[in-house]
Structure formats: C-alpha cells, structure tokens
HTML snippet that shows the backbone in 3Dmol.js (N, CA, C, O; Angstrom):
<script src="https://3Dmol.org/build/3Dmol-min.js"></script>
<div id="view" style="width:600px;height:400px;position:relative"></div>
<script>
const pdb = `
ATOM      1  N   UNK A   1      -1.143 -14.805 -69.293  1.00  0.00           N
ATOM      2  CA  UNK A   1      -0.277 -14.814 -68.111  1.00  0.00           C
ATOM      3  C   UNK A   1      -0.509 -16.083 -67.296  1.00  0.00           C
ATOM      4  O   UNK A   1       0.397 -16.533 -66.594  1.00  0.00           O
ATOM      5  N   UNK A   2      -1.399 -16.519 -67.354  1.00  0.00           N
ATOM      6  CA  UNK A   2      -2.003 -17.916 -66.768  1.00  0.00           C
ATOM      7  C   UNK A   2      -1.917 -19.218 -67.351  1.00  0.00           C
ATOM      8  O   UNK A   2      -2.501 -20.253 -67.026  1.00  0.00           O
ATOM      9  N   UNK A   3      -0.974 -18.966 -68.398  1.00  0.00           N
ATOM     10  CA  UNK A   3      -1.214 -19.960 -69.434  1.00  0.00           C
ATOM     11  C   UNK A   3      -0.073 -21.541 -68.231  1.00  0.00           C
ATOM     12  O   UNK A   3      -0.390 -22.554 -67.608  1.00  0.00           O
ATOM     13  N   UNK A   4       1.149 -20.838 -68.523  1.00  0.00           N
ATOM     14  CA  UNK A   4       1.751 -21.741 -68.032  1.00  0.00           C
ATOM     15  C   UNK A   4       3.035 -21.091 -66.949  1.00  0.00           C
ATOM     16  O   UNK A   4       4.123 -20.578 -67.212  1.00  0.00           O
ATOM     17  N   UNK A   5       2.432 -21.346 -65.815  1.00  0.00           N
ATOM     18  CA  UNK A   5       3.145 -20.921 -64.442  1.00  0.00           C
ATOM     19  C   UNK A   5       4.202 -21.910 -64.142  1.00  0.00           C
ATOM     20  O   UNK A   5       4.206 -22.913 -63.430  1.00  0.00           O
ATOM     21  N   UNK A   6       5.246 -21.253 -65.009  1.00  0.00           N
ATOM     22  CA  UNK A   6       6.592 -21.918 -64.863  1.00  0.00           C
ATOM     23  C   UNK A   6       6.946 -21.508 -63.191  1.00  0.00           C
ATOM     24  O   UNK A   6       7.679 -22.172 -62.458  1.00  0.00           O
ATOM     25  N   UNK A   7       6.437 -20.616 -62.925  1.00  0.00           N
ATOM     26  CA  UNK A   7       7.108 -20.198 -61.505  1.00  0.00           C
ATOM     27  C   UNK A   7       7.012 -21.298 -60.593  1.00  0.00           C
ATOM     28  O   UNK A   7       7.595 -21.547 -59.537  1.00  0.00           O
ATOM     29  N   UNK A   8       6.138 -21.892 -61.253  1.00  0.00           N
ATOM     30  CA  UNK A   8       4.751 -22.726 -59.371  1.00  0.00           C
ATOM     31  C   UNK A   8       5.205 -24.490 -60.715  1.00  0.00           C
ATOM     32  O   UNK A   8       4.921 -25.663 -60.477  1.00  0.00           O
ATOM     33  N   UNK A   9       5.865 -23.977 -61.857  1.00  0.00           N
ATOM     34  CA  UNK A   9       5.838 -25.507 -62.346  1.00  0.00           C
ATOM     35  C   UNK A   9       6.871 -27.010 -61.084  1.00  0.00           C
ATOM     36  O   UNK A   9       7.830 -27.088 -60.315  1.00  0.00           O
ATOM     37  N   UNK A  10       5.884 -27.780 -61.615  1.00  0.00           N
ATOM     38  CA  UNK A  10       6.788 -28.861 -61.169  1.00  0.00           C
ATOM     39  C   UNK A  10       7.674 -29.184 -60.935  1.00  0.00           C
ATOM     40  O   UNK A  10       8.033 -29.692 -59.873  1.00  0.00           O
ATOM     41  N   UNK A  11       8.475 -28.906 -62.182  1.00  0.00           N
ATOM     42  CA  UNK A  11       9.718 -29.387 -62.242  1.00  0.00           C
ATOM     43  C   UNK A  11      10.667 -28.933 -61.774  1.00  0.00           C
ATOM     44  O   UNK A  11      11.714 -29.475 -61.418  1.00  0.00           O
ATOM     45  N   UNK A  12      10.222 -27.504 -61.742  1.00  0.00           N
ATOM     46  CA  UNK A  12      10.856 -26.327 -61.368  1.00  0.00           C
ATOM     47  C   UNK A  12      11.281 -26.590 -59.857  1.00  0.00           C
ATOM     48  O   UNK A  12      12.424 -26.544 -59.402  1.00  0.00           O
ATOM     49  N   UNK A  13      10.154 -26.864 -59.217  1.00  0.00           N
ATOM     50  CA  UNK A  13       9.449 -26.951 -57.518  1.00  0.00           C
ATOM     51  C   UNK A  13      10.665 -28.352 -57.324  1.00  0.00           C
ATOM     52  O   UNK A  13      11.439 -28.599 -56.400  1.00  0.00           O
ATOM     53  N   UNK A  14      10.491 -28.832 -58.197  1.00  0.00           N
ATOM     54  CA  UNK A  14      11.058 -30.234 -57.514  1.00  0.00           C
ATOM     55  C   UNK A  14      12.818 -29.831 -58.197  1.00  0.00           C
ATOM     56  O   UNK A  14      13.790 -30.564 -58.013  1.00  0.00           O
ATOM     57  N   UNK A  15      12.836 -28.967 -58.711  1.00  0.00           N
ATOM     58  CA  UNK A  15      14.706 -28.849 -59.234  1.00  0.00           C
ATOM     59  C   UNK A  15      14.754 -28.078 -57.645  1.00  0.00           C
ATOM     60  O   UNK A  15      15.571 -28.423 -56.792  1.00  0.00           O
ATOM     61  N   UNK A  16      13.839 -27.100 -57.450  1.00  0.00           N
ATOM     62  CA  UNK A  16      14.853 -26.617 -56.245  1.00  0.00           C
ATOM     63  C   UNK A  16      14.924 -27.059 -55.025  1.00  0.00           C
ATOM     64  O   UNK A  16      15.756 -26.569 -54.263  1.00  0.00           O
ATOM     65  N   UNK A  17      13.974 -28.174 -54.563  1.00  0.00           N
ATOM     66  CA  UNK A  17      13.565 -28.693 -53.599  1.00  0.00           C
ATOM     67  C   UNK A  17      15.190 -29.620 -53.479  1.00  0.00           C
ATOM     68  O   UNK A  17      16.009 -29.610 -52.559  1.00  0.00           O
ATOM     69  N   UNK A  18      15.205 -30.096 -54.320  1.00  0.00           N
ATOM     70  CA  UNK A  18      16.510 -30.806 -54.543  1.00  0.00           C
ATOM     71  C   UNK A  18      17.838 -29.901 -54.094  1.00  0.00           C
ATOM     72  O   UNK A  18      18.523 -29.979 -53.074  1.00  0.00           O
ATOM     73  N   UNK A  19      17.920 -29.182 -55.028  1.00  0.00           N
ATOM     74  CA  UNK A  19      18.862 -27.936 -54.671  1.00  0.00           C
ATOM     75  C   UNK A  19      19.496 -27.699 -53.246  1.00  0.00           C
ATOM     76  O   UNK A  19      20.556 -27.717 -52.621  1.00  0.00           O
ATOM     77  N   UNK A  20      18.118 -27.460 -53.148  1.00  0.00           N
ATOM     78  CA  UNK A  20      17.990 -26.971 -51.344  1.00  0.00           C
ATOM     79  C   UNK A  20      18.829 -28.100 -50.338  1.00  0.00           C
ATOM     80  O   UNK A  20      19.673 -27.923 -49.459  1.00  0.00           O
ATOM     81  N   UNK A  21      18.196 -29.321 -50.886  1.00  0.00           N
ATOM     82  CA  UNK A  21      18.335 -30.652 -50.262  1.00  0.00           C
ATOM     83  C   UNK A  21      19.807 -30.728 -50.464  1.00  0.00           C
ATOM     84  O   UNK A  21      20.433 -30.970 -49.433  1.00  0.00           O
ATOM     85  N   UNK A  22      20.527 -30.574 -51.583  1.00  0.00           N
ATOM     86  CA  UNK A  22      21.579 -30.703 -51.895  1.00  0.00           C
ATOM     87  C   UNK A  22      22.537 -29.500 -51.514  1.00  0.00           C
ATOM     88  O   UNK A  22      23.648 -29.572 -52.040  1.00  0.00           O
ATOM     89  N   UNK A  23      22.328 -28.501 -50.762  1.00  0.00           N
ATOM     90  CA  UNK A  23      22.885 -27.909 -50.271  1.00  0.00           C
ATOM     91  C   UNK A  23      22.751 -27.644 -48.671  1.00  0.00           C
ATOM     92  O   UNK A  23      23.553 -27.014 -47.981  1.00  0.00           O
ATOM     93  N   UNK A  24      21.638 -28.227 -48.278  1.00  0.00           N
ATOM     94  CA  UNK A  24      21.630 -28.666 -46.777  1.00  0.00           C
ATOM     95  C   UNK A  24      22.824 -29.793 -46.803  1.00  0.00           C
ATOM     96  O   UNK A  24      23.955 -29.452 -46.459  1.00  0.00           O
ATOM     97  N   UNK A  25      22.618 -30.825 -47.119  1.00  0.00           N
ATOM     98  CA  UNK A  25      23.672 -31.542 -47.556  1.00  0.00           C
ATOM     99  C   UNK A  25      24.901 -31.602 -47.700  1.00  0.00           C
ATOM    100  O   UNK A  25      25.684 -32.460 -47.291  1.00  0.00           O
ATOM    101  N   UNK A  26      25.083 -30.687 -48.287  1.00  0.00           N
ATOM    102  CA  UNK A  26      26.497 -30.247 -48.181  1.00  0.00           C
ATOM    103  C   UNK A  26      26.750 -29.204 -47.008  1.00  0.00           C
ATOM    104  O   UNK A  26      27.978 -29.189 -46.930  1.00  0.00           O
ATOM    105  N   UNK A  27      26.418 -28.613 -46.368  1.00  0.00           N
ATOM    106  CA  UNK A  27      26.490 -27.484 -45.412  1.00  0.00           C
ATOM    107  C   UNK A  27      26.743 -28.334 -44.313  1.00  0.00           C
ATOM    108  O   UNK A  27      27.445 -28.034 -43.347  1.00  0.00           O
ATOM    109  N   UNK A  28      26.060 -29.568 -44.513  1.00  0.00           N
ATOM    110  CA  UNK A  28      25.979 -30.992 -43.050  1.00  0.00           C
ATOM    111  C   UNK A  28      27.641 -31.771 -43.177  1.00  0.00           C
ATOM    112  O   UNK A  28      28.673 -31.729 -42.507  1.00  0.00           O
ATOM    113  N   UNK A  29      27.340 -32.229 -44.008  1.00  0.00           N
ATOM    114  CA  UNK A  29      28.636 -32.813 -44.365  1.00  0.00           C
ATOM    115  C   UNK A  29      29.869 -32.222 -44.894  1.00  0.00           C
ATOM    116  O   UNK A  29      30.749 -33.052 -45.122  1.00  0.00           O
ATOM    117  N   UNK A  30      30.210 -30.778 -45.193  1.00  0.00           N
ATOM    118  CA  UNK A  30      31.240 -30.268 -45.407  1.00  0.00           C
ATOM    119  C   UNK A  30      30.888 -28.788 -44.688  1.00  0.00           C
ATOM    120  O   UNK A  30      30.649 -27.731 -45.273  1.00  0.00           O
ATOM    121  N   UNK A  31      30.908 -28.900 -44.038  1.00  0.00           N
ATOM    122  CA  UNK A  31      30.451 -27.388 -42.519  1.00  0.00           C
ATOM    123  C   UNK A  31      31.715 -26.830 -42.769  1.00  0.00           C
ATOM    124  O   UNK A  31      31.932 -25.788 -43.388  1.00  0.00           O
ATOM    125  N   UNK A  32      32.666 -27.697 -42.173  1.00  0.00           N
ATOM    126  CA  UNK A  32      33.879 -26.954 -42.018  1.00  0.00           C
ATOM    127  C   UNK A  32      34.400 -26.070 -43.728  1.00  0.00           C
ATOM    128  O   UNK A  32      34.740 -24.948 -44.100  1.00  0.00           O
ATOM    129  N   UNK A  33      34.198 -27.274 -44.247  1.00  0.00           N
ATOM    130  CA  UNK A  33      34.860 -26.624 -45.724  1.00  0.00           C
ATOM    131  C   UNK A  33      34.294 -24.832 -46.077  1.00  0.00           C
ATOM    132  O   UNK A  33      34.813 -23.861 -46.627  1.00  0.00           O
ATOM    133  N   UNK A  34      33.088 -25.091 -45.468  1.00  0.00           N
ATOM    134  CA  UNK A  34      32.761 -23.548 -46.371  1.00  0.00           C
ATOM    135  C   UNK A  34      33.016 -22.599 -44.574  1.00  0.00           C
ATOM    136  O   UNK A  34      32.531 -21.474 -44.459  1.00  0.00           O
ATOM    137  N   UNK A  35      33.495 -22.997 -43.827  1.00  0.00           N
ATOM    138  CA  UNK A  35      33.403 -22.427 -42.494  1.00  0.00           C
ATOM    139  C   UNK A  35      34.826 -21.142 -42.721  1.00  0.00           C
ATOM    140  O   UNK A  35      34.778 -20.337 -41.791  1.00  0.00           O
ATOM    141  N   UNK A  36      35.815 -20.881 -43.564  1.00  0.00           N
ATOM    142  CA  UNK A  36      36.667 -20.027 -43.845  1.00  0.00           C
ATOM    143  C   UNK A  36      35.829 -18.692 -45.153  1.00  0.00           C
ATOM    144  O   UNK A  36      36.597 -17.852 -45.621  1.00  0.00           O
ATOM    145  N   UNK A  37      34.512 -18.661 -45.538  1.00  0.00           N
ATOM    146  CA  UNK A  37      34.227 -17.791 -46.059  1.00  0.00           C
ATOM    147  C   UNK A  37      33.651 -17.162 -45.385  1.00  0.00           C
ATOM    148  O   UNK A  37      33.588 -15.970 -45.684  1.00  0.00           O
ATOM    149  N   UNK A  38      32.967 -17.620 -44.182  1.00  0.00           N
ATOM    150  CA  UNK A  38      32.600 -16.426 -43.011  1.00  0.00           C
ATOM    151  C   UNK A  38      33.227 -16.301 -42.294  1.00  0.00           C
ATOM    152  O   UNK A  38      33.079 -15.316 -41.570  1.00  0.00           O
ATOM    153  N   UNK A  39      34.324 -17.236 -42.052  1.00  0.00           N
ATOM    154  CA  UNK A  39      35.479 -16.568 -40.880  1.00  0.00           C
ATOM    155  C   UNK A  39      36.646 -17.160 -41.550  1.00  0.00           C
ATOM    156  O   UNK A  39      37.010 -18.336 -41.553  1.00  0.00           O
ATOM    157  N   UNK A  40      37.257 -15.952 -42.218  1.00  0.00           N
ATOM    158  CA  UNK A  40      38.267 -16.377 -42.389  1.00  0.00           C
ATOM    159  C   UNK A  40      39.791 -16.534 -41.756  1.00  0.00           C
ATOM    160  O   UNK A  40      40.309 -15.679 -41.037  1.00  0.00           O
ATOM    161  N   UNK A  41      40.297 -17.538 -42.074  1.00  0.00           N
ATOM    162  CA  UNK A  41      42.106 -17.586 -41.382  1.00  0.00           C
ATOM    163  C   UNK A  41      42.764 -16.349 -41.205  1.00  0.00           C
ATOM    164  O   UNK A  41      43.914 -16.318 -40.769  1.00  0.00           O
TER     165      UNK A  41
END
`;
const viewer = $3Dmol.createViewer("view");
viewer.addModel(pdb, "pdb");
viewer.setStyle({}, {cartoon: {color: "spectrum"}});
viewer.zoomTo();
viewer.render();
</script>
C-alpha cells in the first residue's frame, strides 16, 4: 500500500495545482460567462 502514493504523487499534485490555477483563471477572466448557471436569465 506504500509502495507508490499516486495520491500525494507529484505529478498528480502539480496536474491539479494547475487545474485549480486554471480554473481560478478562468472564473477571473470569464466571471460573467459562467455567471447564468447560478443565476439564470
């Protein structure tokens, strides 16, 4: 079970760190765009 902690892996850590980044990102710069799935017209 200890062998290899894909959970806590690197790459992993750094795909979602990105992710994240890339969806702060977009939430900053396109607010409005996703602003009709919680309130819609």
């Amino acid at each position: 079970m200890n062998k290899k902690p894909s959970k806590f892996s690197p790459e992993v850590r750094e795909r979602a760190v990105r992710l994240v980044r890339l969806l702060k990102l977009r939430q900053t710069t396109t607010g409005n765009s996703e602003m009709p799935l919680t309130c819609p017209h």
